[in-house]
N, C-alpha and C positions, 0 to 999 in steps of 0.2 A: 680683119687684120690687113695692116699694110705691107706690100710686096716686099721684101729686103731690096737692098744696092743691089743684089744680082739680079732683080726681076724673078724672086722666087717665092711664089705667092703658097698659102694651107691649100689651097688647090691644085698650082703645081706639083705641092711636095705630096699629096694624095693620089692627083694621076699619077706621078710618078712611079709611087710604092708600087702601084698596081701592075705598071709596065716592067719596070728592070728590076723590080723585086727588094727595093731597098729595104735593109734590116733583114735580108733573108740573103741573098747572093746575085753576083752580076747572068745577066743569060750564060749558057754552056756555050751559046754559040761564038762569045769573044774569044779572040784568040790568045793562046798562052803569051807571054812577054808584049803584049797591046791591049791597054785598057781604056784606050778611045782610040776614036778613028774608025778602022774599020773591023767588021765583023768578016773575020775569016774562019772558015775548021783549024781545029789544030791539026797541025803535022804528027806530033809526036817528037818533034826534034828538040823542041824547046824544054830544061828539065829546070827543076828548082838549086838555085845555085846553095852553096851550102859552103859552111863556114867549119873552123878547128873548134873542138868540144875540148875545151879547157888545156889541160898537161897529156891529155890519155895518145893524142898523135893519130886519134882519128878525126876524119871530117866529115860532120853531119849535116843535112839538107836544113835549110833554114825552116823548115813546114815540116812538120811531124802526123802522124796521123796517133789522134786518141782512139784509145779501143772501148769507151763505154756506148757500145751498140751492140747491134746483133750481128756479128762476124760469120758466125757458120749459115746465114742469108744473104750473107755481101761476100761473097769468094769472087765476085768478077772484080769487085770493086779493089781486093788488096793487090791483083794482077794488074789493076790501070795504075793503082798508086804506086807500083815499082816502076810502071812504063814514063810514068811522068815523073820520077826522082822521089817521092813522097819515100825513103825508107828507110827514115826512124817510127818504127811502132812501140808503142806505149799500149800495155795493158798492166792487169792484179790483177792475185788471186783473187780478189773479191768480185770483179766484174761481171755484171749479168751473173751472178750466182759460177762463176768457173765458166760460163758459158764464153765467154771474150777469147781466153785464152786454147781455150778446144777449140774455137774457130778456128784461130793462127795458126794450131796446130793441124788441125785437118789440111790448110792451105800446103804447109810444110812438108806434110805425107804423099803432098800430090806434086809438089815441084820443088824436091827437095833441094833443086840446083840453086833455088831463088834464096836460099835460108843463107846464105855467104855477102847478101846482097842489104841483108838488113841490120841496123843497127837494133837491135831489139832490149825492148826495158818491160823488166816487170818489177812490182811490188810484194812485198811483205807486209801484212796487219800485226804481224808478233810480234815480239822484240827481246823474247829472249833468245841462247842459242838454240836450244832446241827445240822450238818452235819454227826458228826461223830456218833452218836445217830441212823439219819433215815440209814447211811450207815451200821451198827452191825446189826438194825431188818431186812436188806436186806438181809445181808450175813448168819443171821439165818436161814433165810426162804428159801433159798437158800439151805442152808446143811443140813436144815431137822433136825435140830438138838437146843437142848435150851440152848446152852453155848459153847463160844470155851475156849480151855486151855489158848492162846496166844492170846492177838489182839495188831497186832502195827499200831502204823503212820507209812504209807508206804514211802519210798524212804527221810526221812529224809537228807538235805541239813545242815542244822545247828541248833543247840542244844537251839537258841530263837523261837523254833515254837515251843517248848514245855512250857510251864508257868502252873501258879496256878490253871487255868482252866483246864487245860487238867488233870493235878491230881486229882482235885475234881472231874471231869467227871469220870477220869478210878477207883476210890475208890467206886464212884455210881455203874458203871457197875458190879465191883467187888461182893457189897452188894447187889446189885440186881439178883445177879449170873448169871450173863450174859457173863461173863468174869471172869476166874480163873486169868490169871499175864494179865500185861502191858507191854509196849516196844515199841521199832520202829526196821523198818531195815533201812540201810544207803549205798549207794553208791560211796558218796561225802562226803571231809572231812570228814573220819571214823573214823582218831586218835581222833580228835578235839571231834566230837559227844559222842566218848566213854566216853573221860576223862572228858564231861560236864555231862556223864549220872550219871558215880560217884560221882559227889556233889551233885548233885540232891538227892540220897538216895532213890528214888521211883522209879525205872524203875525195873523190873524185866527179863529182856531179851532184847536182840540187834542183830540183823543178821547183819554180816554186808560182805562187798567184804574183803578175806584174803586167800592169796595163797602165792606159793615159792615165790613171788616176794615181799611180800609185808610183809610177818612176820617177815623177820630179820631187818625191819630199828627201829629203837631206839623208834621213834613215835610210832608205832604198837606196842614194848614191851611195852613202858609203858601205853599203853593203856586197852591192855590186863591184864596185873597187876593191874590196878586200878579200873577195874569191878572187876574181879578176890576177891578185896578185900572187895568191895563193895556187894558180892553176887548175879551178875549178869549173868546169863547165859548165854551164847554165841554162835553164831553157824554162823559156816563160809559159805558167797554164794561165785561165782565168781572162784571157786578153781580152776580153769585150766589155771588163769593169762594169758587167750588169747592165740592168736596165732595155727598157725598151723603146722605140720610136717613139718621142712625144709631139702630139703636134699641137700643142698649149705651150711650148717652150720655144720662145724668139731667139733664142741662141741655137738650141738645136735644127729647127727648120734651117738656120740661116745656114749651118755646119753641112745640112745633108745637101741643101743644093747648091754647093760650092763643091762639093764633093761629086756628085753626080755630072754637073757639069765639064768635071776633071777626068772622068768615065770610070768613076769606082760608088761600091755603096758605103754608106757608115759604117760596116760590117768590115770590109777589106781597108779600108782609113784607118778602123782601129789596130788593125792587124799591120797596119804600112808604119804604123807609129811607132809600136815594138821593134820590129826590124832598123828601124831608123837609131838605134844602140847596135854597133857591130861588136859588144862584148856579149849579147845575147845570143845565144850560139843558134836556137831554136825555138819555133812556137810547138806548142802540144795544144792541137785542135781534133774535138771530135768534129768528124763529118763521116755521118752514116748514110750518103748517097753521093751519088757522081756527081751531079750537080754541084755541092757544094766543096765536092771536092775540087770539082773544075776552076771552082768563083777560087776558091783561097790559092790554088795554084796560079789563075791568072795575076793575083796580087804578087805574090812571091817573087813572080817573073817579069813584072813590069819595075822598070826602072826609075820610070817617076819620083820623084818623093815628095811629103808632102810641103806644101808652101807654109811660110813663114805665116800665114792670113791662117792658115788651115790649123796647123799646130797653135796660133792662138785661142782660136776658137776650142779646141778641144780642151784644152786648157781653162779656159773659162767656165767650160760648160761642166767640167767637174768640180769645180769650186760649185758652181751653180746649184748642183746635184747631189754635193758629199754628204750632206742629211737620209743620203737614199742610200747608200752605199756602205758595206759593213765591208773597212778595210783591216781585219784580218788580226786585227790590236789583243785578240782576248786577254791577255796579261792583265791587260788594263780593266775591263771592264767585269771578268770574272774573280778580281781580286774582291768585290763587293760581298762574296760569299765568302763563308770558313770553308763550307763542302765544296765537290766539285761537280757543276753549274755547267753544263757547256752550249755555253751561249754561243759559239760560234758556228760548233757544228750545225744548231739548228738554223743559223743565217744560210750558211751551205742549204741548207735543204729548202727555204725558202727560193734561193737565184735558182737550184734548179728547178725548184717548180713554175716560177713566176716570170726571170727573167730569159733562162734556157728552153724554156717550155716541155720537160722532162719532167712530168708529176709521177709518173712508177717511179723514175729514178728517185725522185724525191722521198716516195712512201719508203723506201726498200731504207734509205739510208737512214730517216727517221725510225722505223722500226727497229731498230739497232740502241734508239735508245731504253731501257727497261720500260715497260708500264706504268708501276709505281713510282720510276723514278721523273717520266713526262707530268702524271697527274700531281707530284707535289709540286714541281718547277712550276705548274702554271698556278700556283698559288704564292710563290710568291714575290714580294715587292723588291722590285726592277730600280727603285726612283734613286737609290745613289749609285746603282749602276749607269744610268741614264747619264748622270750627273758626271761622272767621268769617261764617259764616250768624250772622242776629239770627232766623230763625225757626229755628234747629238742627235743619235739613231734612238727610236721613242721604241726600246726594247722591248718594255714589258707591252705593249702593245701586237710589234711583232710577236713576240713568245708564244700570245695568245690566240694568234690569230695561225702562227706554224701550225698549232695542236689541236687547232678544229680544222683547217683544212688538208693536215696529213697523217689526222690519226685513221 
């Protein structure tokens, strides 16, 4: 292959990977707010600047840390993520089996002065009230703590699982002070969920999946706009849009060493790209070590942003790629069944396995689906589900391939 304009040859972009770690994170040894130039320790002094979370009248760090690790073996690591601003924490009940959130908590037992300092979220799987009731006095007792800032319904599908009850509930936990805002995050159907959260009037926060691939379509701006107007907070998961380093792809090599040469990896580019929307209040990134805590805070704090050249490329290279990428549409393509199919969730569990590199995480979530109800799905036919994908993802392919590599 031929060098690109920059002089960035499959050799380059290979020594490269091997040195500064690209598709993985920049050295620890770059310093926070300098992402070229020179390699200094950090001080400590530099912290992640952080933006207003919608109407609520607090302000969150633009870098969140995700809790799907193992927290109660990373207790030094949620003490560094306060020292460098990282203090929005995000976990659920579901996490590591309860284990996430007895992390946080153990944390909280032992510096309880530190628990004022976090904006803390967690989730609910339930959705009705009394589910969603024993499941908050669980995740109390758990974090050790008498109130979280956030609590959503977890993995919200569509915007009628929320109703009159579940406001009367979140208004109770509110008066109760059990709960500062309300919310969900969403996976599926996010344009849709958004723009139903705006007539609703009562949600106060949304996580939802949004990266280069998915903020420039029309649906996403206006969905983003109409929390935006609504006083909704927002905070993006999913920011790496999948996928892994290819180096058979002439768009992509040419992306990462423009990008390297900028003193950032494709990892922190996609993460400079989000940010690059100052209506996105926050990223929610897992990082279960310092190191990569270190790379996504040096991003956060460098001021750079990216070049017009840079943002096209990223742009291209998901057009390029959208056949790989399952953006989140299931409306659309599980409308092919009478029953309910969830083709998405098992996407979810492929990026974790393939593109996150999280194959427990992946078995654990797929386990969640019945037995009987995995062995009939992969029997059957995909082909006018296929046929209405907008990304012409070859499903029944995946499906089959989810359920031999994560049964």
């Amino acid at each position: 292959m031929k060098s690109d304009k920059q002089g960035f040859s499959r050799r380059d972009f290979l020594k490269s990977t091997s040195i500064a770690g690209i598709g993985t994170m920049l050295s620890p040894s770059v310093s926070f707010g300098k992402m070229s130039g020179e390699s200094t320790q950090n001080t400590g002094k530099d912290t992640v600047p952080k933006r207003p979370f919608g109407k609520t009248g607090d302000n969150v760090p633009i870098l969140g840390l995700g809790g799907m690790f193992d927290i109660p073996s990373n207790q030094l690591l949620l003490k560094q993520a306060i020292k460098w601003g990282v203090t929005y924490w995000d976990t659920a009940d579901c996490y590591e089996g309860g284990k996430s959130e007895q992390g946080i908590g153990m944390f909280f037992e032992k510096y309880p002065e530190e628990r004022k300092k976090i904006f803390l979220v967690t989730k609910s799987d339930d959705r009705d009230p009394d589910g969603m009731t024993r499941l908050l006095n669980q995740s109390l007792d758990r974090l050790k703590t008498s109130y979280v800032d956030l609590y959503f319904i977890h993995s919200l599908k569509r915007i009628n699982e929320l109703d009159d009850e579940t406001k009367k509930w979140a208004e109770k936990a509110k008066a109760d002070k059990k709960i500062r805002f309300f919310g969900f995050s969403t996976h599926s159907n996010m344009e849709e969920n958004m723009m139903g959260a705006a007539r609703l009037g009562w949600i106060d926060g949304i996580m939802m999946s949004y990266n280069f691939r998915l903020m420039h379509t029309d649906d996403m701006k206006r969905a983003v706009d109409a929390c935006i107007k609504t006083g909704i907070g927002l905070t993006a998961m999913k920011t790496q849009g999948g996928g892994q380093v290819n180096t058979s792809s002439e768009t992509e090599l040419e992306m990462a060493g423009r990008f390297l040469k900028n003193g950032y990896t494709d990892k922190q580019a996609k993460l400079k790209a989000v940010w690059e929307n100052p209506d996105i209040a926050s990223i929610c990134s897992q990082m279960p070590s310092i190191t990569i805590l270190m790379s996504n805070i040096s991003a956060a704090t460098d001021k750079t942003g990216l070049s017009s050249v840079e943002k096209d490329l990223l742009n291209k290279y998901a057009k390029e790629t959208a056949c790989a990428y399952c953006a989140g549409c299931t409306r659309i393509c599980e409308s092919a069944f009478s029953g309910d199919v969830p083709i998405g969730n098992i996407m979810r569990c492929l990026m974790y396995s393939r593109n996150y590199k999280e194959p427990v995480m992946a078995k654990e979530l797929f386990a969640t689906i019945p037995f009987l109800e995995r062995k009939k799905i992969i029997k059957l036919d995909f082909s006018i589900a296929e046929k209405k994908c907008p990304q012409k993802l070859k499903i029944g392919k995946l499906i089959k391939e989810a359920c031999h590599e994560l049964s």
